[in-house]
C-alpha positions as CSV (number, residue, x, y, z in Angstrom):
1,X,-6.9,0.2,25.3
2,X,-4.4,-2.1,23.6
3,X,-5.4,-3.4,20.1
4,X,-3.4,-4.5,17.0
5,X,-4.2,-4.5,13.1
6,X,-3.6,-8.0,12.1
7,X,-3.1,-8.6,8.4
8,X,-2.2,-12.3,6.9
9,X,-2.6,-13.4,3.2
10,X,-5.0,-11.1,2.2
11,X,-5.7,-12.0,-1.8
12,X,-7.5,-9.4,-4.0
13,X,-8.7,-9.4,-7.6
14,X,-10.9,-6.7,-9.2
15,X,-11.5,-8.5,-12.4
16,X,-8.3,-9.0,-14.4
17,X,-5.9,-6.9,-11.6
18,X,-4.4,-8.4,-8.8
19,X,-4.9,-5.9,-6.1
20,X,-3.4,-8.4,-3.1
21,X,-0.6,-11.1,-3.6
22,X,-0.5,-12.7,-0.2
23,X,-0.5,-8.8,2.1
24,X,0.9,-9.7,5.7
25,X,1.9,-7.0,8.5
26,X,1.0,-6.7,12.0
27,X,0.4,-2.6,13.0
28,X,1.3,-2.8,16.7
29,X,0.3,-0.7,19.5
30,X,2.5,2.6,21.0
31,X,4.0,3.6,17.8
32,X,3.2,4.8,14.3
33,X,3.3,2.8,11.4
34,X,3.5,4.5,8.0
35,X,2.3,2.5,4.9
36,X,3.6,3.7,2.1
37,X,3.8,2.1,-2.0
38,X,3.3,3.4,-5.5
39,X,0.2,4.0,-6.3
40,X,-1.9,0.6,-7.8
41,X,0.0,-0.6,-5.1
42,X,-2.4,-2.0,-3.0
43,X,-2.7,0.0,-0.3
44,X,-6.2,1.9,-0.2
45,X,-7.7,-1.7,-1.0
46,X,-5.8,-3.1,2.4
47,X,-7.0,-0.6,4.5
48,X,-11.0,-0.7,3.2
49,X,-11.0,-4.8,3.7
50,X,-9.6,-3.7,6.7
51,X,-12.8,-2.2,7.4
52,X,-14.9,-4.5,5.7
53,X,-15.6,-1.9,2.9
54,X,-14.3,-4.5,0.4
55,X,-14.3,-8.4,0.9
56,X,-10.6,-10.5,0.0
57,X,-10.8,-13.6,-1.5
58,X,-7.9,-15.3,1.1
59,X,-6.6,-14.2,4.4
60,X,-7.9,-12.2,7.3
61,X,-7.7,-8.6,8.1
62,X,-8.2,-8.5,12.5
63,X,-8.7,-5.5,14.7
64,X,-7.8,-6.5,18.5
65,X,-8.7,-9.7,17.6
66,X,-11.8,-9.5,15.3
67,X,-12.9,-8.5,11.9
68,X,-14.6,-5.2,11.6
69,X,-17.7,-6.3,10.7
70,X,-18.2,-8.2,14.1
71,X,-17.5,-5.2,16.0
72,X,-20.1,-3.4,18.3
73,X,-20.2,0.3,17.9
74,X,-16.9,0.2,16.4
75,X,-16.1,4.0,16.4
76,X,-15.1,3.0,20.3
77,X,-12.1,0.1,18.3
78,X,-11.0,1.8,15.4
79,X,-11.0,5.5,14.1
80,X,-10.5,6.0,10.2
81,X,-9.9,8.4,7.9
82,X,-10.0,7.3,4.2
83,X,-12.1,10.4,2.7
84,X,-11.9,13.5,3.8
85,X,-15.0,14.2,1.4
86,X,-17.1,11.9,2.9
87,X,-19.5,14.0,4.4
88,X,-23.3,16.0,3.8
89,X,-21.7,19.4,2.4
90,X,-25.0,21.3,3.9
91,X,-25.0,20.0,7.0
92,X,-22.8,22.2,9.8
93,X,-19.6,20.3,10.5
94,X,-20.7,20.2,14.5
95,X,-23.7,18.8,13.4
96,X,-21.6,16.5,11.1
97,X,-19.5,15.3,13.8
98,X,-23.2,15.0,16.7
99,X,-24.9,12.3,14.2
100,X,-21.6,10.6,14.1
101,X,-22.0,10.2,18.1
102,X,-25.4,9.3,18.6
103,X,-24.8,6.7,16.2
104,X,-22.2,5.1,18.7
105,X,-24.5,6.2,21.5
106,X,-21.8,9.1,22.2
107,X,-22.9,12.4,23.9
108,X,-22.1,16.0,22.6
109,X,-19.6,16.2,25.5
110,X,-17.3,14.2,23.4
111,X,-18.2,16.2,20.4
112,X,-16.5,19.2,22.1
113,X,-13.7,16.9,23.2
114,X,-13.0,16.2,19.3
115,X,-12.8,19.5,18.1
116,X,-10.6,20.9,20.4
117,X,-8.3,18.0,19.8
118,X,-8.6,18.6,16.2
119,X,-8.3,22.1,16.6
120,X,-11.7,23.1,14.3
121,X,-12.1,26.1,16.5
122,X,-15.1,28.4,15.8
123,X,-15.0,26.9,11.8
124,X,-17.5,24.1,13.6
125,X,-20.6,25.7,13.1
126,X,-19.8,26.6,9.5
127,X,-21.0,24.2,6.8
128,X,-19.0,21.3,6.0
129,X,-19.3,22.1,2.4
130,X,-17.5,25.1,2.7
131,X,-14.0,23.7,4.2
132,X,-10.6,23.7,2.3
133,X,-9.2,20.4,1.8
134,X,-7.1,20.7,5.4
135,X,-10.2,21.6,7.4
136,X,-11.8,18.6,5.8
137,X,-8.8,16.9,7.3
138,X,-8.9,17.9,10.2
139,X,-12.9,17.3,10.3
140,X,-12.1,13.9,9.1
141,X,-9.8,13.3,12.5
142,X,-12.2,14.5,14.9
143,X,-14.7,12.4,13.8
144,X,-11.7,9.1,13.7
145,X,-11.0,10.1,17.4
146,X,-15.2,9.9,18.6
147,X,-14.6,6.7,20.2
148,X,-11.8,7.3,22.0
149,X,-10.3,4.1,19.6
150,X,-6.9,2.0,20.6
151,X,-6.6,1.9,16.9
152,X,-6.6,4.9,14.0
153,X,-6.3,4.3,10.2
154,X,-5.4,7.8,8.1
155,X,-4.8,7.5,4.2
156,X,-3.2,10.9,3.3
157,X,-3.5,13.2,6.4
158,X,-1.3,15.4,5.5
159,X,-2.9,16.3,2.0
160,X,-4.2,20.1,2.1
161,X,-2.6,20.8,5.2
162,X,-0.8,24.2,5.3
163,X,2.6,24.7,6.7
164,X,1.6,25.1,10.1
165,X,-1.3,22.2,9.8
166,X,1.4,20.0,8.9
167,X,3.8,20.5,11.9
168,X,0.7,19.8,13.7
169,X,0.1,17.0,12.3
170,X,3.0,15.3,12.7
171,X,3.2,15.8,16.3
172,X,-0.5,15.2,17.1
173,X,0.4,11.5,15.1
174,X,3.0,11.0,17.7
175,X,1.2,12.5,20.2
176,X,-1.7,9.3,19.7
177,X,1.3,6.6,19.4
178,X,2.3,7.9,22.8
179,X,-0.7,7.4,24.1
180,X,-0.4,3.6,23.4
181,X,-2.6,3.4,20.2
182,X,-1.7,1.8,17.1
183,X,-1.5,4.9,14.8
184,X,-1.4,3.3,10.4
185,X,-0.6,5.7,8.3
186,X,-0.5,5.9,4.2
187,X,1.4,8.7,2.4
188,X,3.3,9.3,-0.5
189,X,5.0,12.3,1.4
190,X,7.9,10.7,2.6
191,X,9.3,13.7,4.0
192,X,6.7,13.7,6.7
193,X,6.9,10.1,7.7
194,X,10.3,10.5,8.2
195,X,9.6,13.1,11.2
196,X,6.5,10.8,12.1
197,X,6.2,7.3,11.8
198,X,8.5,4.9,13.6
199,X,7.9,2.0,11.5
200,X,7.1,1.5,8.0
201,X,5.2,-1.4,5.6
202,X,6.6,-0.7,2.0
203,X,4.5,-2.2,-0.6
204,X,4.2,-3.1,-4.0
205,X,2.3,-5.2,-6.6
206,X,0.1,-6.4,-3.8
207,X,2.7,-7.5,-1.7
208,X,4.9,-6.8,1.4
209,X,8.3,-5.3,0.2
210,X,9.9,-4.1,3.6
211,X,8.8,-4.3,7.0
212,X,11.0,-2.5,9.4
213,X,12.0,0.8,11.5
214,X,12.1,3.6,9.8
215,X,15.6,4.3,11.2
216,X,16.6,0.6,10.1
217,X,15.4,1.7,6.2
218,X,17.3,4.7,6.3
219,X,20.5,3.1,7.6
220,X,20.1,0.2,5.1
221,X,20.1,2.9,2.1
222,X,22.8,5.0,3.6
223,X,24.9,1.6,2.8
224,X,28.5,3.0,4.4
225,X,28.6,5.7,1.9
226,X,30.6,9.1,3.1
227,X,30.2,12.4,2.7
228,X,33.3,14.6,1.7
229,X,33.3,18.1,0.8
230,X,36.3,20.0,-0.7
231,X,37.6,22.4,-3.0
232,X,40.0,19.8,-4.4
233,X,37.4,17.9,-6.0
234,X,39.3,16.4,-9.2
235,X,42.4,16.0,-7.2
236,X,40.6,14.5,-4.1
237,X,38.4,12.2,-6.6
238,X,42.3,10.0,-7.6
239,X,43.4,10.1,-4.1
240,X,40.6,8.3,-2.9
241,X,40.2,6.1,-6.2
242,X,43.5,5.1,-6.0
243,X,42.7,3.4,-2.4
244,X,39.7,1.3,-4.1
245,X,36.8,3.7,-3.4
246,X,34.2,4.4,-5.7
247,X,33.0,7.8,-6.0
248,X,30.1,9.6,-7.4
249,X,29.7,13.5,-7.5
250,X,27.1,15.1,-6.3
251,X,28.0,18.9,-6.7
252,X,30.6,21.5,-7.2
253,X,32.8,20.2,-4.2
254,X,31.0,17.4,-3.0
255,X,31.8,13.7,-3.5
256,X,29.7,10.4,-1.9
257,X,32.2,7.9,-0.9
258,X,31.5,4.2,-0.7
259,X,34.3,1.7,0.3
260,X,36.2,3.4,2.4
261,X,35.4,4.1,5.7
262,X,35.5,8.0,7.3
263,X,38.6,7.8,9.4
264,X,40.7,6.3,6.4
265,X,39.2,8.9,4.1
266,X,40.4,11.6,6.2
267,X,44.1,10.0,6.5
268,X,44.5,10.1,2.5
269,X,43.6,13.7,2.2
270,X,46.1,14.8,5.0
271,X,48.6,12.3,4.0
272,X,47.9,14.2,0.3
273,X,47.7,18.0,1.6
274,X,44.2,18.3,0.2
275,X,41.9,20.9,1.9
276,X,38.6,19.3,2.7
277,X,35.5,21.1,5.4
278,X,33.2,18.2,5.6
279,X,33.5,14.3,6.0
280,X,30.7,12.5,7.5
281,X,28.8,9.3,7.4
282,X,26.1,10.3,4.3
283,X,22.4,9.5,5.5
284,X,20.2,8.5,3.0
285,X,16.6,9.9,3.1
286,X,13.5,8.2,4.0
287,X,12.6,9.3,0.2
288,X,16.4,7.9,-1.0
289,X,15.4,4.4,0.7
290,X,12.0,4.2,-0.6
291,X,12.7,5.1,-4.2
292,X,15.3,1.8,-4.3
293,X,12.6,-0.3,-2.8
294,X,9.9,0.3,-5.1
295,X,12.0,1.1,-8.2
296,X,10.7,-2.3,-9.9
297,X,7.4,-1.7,-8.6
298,X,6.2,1.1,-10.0
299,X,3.7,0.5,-12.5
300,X,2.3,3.7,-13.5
301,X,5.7,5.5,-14.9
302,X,5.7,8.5,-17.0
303,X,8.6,9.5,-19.7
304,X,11.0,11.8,-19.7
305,X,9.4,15.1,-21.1
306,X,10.0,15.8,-24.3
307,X,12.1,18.9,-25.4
308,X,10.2,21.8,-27.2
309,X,7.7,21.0,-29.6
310,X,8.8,22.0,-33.2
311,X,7.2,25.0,-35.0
């Protein structure tokens, strides 16, 4: 069952762009990887040489041990969902997901397997055509999870998902990285990694920015700042200025503290009589850490809208 993605020195031009400077990562097995980067960033590119949908020009992209290309029947290695539009829009999703089987020489007992997993329901008979975006998805996961693969590659999973498809997903993600299966995941919604992945690859410009635990990332971006809420913000904001800290406020009666540490924190305000309700360690988002990453790697950056147009 165990299998890894191996990825070292991948190099990518498409004409005069640069798609891959030298991407390296390993996606291990038993936990779920998200890969996340601006967009140009390089990461659709990484996961279709990947699956030998595009050729590099250096490096090596290995599944268990093996490029793609040299697998046999590799539904049964590595599941992938890359476009949830890839399919016949008049043929029946069932149908859809039976020629996928055959292909691997897979019965329709694994078929039904799929779909329950993927919770299609009594939408499989319907044509494909007809789906919403999330039923697409969820189309597109069934048919990743045919060969019962150590190894799944999703690009965007959660797009078109409702509420509920969502909370789904993101346990039925962890639900596969329990298993023992080396789950790689691309997203721009970092509010879902967050309560999914357990590692992440940040990229940008082609190349390998951060490559670490997600709850690493976050701690790294929470950077020893505190939390402190009172009603004696202007007051509060010399007390604790005065003792070297630097403060930025964030709302009506909330400051973010960095350079002093909680306990002391609290001992100035007593030892000052100011009231305060809240002071904790501050935890930075997954979205907070990933915007400082990739701030000088974002190459497609829009301005500032412009107020309203004159008359």
């Amino acid at each position: 069952m165990e299998a890894t993605i191996e990825v070292s020195g991948l190099r990518k031009r498409f004409g005069p762009v640069l798609a891959l400077d030298g991407m390296s990562f390993t996606v291990t097995p038993g936990q779920v990887t998200g890969f996340v980067g601006p967009n140009g960033a390089g990461k659709s590119t990484t996961m279709r040489v990947i699956l030998g949908l595009d050729a590099a020009d250096q490096g090596t992209a290995l599944v268990g041990g093996q490029p793609y290309v040299s697998l046999r029947h590799p539904l049964s290695h590595v599941g992938a969902l890359l476009d949830a539009a890839a399919l016949q829009p008049s043929r029946s999703a069932r149908n859809h997901l039976l020629w996928l089987a055959h292909s691997q020489g897979l019965d329709a007992k694994r078929v039904d397997e799929v779909v329950e997993q993927a919770g299609l329901g009594s939408a499989i008979r319907r044509k494909a055509g007809g789906f919403s975006l999330g039923m697409r998805q969820r189309l597109g996961i069934a048919a990743a999870l045919l060969g019962d693969p150590p190894v799944l590659m999703m690009d965007e999973p959660f797009n078109g998902m409702d509420p509920e498809g969502i909370v789904w997903m993101r346990g039925f993600l962890r639900s596969l990285a329990a298993q023992g299966r080396a789950v790689l995941v691309s997203s721009h919604l970092m509010s879902e990694l967050q309560d999914s992945a357990d590692h992440l690859v940040v990229v940008g410009r082609g190349q390998v920015i951060a490559d670490t635990s997600v709850a690493e990332l976050i701690a790294a971006a929470s950077g020893g700042r505190v939390t402190v809420r009172t009603s004696a913000r202007t007051e509060a904001t010399t007390v604790l200025a005065h003792a070297g800290a630097t403060i930025a406020v964030t709302g009506q009666d909330t400051l973010i503290i960095s350079g002093l540490a909680a306990e002391k924190i609290v001992a100035l305000l007593g030892e000052s009589g100011l009231p305060f309700s809240e002071v904790s360690p501050h935890r930075a988002t997954l979205e907070e850490a990933y915007m400082d990453l990739t701030r000088d790697a974002v190459e497609f950056r829009a301005t500032a809208a412009a107020g309203r147009a004159a008359r």
